[in-house]
C-alpha positions in Angstrom: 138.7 138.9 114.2 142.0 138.5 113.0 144.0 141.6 111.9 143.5 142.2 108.5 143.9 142.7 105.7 145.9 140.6 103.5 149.1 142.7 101.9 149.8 141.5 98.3 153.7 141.0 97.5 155.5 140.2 94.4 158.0 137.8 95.1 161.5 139.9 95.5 164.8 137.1 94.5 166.5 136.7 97.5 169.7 134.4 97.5 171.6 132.5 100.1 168.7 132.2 102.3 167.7 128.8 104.4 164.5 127.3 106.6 163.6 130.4 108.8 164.1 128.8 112.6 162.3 130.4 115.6 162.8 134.0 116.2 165.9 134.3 118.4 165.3 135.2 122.1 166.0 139.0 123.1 167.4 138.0 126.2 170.5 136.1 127.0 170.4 132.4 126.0 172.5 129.5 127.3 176.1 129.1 127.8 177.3 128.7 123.9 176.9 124.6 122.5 179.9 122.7 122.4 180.6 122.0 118.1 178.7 119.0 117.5 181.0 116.4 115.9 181.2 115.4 112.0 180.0 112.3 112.2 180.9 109.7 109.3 177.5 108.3 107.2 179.5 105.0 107.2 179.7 104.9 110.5 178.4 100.8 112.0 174.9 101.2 112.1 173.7 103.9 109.5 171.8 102.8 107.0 173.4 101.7 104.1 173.1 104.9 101.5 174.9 106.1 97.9 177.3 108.4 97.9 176.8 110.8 95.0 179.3 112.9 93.2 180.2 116.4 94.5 177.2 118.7 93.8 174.8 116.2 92.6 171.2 115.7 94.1 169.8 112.6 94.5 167.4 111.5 91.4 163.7 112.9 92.4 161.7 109.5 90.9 164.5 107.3 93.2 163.4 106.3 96.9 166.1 104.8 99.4 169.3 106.9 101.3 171.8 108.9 99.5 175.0 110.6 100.7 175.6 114.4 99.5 179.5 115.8 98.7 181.4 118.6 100.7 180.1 121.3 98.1 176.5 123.1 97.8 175.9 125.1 95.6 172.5 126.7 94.9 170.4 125.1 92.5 169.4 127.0 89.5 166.2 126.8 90.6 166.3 129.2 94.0 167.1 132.0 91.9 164.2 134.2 89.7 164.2 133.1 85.8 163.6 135.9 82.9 160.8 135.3 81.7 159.3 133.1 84.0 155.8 133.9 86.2 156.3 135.2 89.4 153.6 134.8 91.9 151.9 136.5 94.6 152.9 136.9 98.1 149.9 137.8 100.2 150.6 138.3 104.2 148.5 137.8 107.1 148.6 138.7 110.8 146.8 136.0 113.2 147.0 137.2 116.8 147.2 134.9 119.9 143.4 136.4 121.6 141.8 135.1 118.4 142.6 131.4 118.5 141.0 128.9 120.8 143.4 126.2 120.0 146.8 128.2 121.0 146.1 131.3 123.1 149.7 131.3 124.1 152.7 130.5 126.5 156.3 131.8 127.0 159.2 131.0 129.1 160.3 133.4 131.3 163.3 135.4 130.4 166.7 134.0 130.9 165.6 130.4 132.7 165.5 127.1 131.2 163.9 123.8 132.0 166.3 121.2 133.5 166.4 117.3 133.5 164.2 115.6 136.2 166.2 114.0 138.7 164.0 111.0 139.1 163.6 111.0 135.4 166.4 112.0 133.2 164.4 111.8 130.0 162.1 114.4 131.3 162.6 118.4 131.0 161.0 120.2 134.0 160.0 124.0 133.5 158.7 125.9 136.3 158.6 129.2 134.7 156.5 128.9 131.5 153.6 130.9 131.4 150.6 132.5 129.6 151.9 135.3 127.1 150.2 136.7 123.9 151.9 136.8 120.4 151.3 138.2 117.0 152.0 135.7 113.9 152.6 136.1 110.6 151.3 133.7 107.5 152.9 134.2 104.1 150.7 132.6 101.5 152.1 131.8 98.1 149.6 132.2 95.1 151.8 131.3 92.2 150.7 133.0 88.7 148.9 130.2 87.2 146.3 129.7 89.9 143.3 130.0 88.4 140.7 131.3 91.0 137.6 128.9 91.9 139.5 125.8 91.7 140.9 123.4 94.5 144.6 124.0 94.4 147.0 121.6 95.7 149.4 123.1 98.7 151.4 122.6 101.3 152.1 124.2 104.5 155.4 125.2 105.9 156.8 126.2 109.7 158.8 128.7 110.6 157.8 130.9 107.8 158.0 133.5 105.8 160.0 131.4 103.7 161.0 133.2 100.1 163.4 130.7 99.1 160.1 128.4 98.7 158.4 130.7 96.9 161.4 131.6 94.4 161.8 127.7 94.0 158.1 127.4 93.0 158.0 129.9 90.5 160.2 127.9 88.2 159.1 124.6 89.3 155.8 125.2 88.6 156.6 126.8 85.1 158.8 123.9 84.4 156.1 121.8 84.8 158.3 119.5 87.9 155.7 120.2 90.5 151.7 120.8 91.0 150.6 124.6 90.4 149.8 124.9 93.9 149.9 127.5 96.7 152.6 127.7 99.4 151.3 128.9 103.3 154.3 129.7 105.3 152.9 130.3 108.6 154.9 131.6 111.9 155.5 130.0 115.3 153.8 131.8 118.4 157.9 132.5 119.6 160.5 131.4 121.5 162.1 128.1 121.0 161.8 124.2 123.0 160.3 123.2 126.4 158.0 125.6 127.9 158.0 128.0 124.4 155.0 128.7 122.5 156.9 127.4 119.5 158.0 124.1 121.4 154.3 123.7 122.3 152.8 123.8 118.8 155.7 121.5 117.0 157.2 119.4 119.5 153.7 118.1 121.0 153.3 114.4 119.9 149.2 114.7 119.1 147.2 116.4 116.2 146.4 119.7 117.9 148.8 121.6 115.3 147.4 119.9 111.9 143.5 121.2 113.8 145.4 124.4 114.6 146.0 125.3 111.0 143.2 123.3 109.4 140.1 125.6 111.6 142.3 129.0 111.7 144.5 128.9 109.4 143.2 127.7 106.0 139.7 129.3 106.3 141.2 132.6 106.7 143.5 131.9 104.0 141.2 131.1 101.8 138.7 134.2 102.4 141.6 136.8 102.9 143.6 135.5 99.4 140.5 134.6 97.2 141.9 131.1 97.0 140.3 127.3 97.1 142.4 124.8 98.9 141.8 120.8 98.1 140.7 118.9 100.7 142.6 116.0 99.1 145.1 114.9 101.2 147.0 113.4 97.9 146.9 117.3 97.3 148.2 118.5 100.7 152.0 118.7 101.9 154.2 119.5 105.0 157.5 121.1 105.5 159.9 122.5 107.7 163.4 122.4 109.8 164.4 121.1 113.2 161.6 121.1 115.6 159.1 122.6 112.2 160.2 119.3 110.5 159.1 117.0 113.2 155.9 119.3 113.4 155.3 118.4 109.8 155.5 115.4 110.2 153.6 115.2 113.7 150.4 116.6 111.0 150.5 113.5 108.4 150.9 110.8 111.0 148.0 112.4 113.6 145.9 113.2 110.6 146.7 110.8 107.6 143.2 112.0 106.6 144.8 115.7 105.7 147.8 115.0 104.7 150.2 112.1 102.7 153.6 114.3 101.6 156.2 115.7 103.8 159.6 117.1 103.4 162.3 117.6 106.3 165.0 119.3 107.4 167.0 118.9 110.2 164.0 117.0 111.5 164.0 116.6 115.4 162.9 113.5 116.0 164.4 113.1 119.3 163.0 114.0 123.5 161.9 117.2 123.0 158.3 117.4 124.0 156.8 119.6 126.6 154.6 119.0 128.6 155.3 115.7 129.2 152.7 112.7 127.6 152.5 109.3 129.5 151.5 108.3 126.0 154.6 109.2 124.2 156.9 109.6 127.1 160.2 110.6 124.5 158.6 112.5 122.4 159.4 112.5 118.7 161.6 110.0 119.8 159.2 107.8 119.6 158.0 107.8 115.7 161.6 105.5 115.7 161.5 103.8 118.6 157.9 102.6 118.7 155.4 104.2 116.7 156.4 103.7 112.8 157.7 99.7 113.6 154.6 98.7 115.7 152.0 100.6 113.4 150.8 99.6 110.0 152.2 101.7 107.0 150.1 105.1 106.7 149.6 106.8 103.2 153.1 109.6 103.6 155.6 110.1 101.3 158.5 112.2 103.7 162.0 113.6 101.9 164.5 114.1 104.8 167.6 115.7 105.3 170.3 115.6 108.1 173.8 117.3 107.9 177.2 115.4 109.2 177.6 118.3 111.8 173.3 117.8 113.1 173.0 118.9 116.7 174.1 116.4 119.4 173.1 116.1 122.9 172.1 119.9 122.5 170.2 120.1 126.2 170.6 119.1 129.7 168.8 116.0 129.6 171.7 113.7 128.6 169.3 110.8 128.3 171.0 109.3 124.8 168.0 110.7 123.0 169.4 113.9 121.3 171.4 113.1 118.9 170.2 114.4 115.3 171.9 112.3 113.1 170.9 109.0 115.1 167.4 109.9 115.1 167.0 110.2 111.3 169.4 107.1 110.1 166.7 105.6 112.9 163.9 107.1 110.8 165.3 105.9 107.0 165.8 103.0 108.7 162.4 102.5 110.5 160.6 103.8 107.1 162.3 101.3 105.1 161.2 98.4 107.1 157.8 99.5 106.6 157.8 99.8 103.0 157.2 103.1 103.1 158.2 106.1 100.0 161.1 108.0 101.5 164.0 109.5 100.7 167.1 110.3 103.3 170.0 112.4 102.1 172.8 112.7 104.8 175.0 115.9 103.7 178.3 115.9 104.3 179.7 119.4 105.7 176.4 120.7 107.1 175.6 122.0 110.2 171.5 121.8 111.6 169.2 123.1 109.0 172.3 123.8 106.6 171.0 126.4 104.4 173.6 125.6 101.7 171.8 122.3 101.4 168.2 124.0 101.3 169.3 125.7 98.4 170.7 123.0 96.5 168.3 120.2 97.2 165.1 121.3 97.9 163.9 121.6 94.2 164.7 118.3 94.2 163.0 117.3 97.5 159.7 119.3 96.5 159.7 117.0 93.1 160.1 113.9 95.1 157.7 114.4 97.6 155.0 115.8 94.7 155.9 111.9 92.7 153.0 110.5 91.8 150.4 113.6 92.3 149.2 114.7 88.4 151.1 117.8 86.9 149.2 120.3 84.1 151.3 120.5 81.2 154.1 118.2 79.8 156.8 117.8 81.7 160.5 119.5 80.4 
């Protein structure tokens, strides 16, 4: 069984804080990054986007690609409200004997994969191997749940993730979003090729979405006395860098589960391990081939990329890495399908920017929630 129990939480404010990525390595890493460059959202080839006044978040009800100022300031919503219901935070530990999907992988200590020579859009790793971990899931049960009933939610990567919680508290009061719960759930560790995290959200297949829809959501819903739809009108995604792509990975693979998604950072470039003869550049490919050659599916996505995204951040050098490029690709790729997106390309933002997470994601959680029905009239 999984070690229990569940440990109820209130919510504590917490300011300035962004997308949690994967745990940094206790060992040495790689030689430090070279600055990616600032790149220009009018630069030939972008999609054609609005630039918005400095400060100002693109209108939730308004699909298409808009351009973010220099300055982010926190919404008002990522801070607690007087007055306003704070919800429960209920955590759970899920460890790595217990699950039959991911029994788990690490890469060695202080070794990375390298390009193959005969191949340079393909990352060899020789020294990945089996390797428990513990995980932790954060579950959100916001205040005006009422127990017995099928609750909207959505899942998030890389979790715990507070800010969420905080911005769902006076969301849901304000009547902008669903009354639903929030599941914040942990990767197994480590980070890319050969990593139990680069296994579960860089993998092109819907082995994550099974992942958390047999171990995750049953325990949730025993440990935290909670119903959770089976809608999939009622059933988001989220998450940052590698976790965005991974939310994505769920609605496309399983359409079926899910239909809303919201990104960050999203890396939807050659980053999967093992390699698949079936989607031989990975996320790469939801640009490249996948979205253009398949009819629309039933998602609503939100993304986000910052003018200073990673570039060419491994060895592979195979013109597939670049962060920007891949999401003005996905806007637009998603607009040629008629599909309900919105791209916002921040100017002065590094990868997963957590300036921007605090000023747009109330907005980005509205968007994505458009069109789902919301209890009580809207302010």
């Amino acid at each position: 069984m999984f070690r229990l129990p569940c440990i109820a939480l209130s919510i504590i404010p917490m300011t300035g804080l962004g997308l949690a990525m994967a745990q940094p390595p206790t060992t040495a890493a790689r030689p430090a990054r070279p600055t990616p460059p600032t790149r220009d959202p009018n630069t030939p080839g972008y999609v054609t986007a609005k630039d918005l006044p400095d400060g100002a978040n693109a209108p939730a009800n308004a699909d298409g690609n808009f351009i973010l100022g220099p300055t982010h300031n926190p919404a008002p919503e990522m801070a607690a409200q007087q007055g306003v219901p704070q919800g429960t935070v209920f955590t759970l530990t899920m460890e790595s004997a217990n699950s039959k999907i991911y029994p788990g992988i690490a890469r060695e200590a202080n070794t990375f994969g390298t390009a193959d020579p005969a191949d340079p859009a393909k990352m060899v790793v020789t020294t990945s191997h089996p390797a428990p971990y513990t995980r932790q899931v954060a579950v959100y049960v916001p205040k005006q749940y009422v127990p017995g009933t099928a609750a909207p939610f959505i899942v998030g990567a890389d979790g715990p993730d507070r800010a969420l919680f905080t911005a769902l508290d006076n969301l849901i009061a304000q009547h902008r979003v669903p009354v639903m719960i929030a599941i914040s759930i942990s990767n197994g560790g480590g980070d890319a090729q050969g990593s139990e995290r680069g296994l579960e959200y860089d993998t092109m297949s819907g082995l994550y979405a099974e992942f958390v829809e047999k171990e995750v959501l049953p325990l949730v819903e025993k440990q935290c006395n909670v119903k959770l739809t089976k809608d999939p009108e009622g059933r988001a995604t989220m998450g940052g860098s590698s976790g965005g792509s991974c939310a994505l990975i769920m609605a496309w693979y399983h359409p079926e589960l899910y239909h809303r998604v919201l990104t960050y950072s999203g890396t939807y470039v050659n980053q999967q391990w093992p390699s698949n003869s079936k989607t031989p550049h990975g996320a790469w490919e939801f640009h490249e081939d996948l979205i253009p050659d398949t009819p629309a599916k039933p998602i609503r996505i939100w993304m986000e990329v910052g003018d200073r995204d990673n570039f060419n951040a491994n060895v592979m050098r195979d013109n597939m890495h670049d962060w920007v490029v891949a999401n003005e690709n996905m806007a637009k790729v998603l607009a040629a399908k008629g599909y309900h997106y919105q791209f916002v390309f921040a100017r002065n933002a590094g990868h997963t920017d957590r300036t921007v997470k605090q000023q747009t994601l109330p907005e980005a959680l509205e968007y994505v929630w458009q069109g789902y029905p919301i209890a009580g009239p809207s302010n």
